[in-house]
N, C-alpha and C positions, 0 to 999 in steps of 0.2 A: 866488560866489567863484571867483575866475580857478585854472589850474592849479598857477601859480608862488606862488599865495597859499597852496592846501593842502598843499604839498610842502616839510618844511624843509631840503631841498637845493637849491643855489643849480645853475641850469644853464646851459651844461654845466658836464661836469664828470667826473674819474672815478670809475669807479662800479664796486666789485666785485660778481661773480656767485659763489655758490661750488655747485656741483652734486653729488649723491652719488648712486652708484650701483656696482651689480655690475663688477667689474673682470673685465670685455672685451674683446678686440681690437676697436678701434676707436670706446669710448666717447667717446674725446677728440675727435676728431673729430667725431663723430656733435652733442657737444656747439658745438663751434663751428661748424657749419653751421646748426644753430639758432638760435643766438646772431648769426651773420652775415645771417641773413633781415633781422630790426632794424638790427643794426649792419653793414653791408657792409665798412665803411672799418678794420675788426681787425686789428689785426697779428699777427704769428708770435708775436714776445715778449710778446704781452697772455695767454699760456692757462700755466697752468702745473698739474700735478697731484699727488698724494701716494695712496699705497697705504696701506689699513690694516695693521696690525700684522700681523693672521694673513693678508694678502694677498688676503683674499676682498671687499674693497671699495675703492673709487676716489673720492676725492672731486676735481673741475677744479673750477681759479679761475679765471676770465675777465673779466680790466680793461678794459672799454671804456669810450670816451668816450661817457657818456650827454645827450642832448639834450634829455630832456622827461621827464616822470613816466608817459605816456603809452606812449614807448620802452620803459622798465623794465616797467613793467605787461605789455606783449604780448610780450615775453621770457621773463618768470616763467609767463605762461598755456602760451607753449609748450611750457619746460624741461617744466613742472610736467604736462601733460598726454600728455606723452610716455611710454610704457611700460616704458623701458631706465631714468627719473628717481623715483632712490626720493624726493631732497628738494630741493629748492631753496633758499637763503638768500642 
């Protein structure tokens, strides 16, 4: 079974990221440079973020144009294996 066969996203296409962790200076960022490793071609307007309520956590959303199911997979291993990412979604 090819990869376009096990994936029911048609590609591309956009694709959100939503990532949660400790509100830090410079999470945001720290997030879209990993995210830019896969996707280079990001823009400014694709990251956007929101604070928790008592301000002690951050969640960024990151829309990128996804290209493969392959893309998305080593995106999620990096968020996800990074020390600053409490969750990925």
């Amino acid at each position: 079974m090819s990869e376009e066969e096990e994936s029911l996203l048609q590609f591309p296409c956009d694709f959100p990221i939503k990532v949660m962790g400790k509100a830090e200076p410079g999470f945001d960022a720290l997030i879209v440079e990993l995210v830019r490793k896969h996707a280079p071609d990001l823009h400014e307007g694709a990251v956007s973020s929101r604070s928790s309520k008592g301000g002690k956590w951050v969640s960024v959303t990151v829309t990128l144009r996804a290209e493969s199911k392959s893309q998305i997979d080593a995106i999620y291993l990096d968020l996800t294996a990074h020390e600053k990412v409490v969750m990925a979604l």
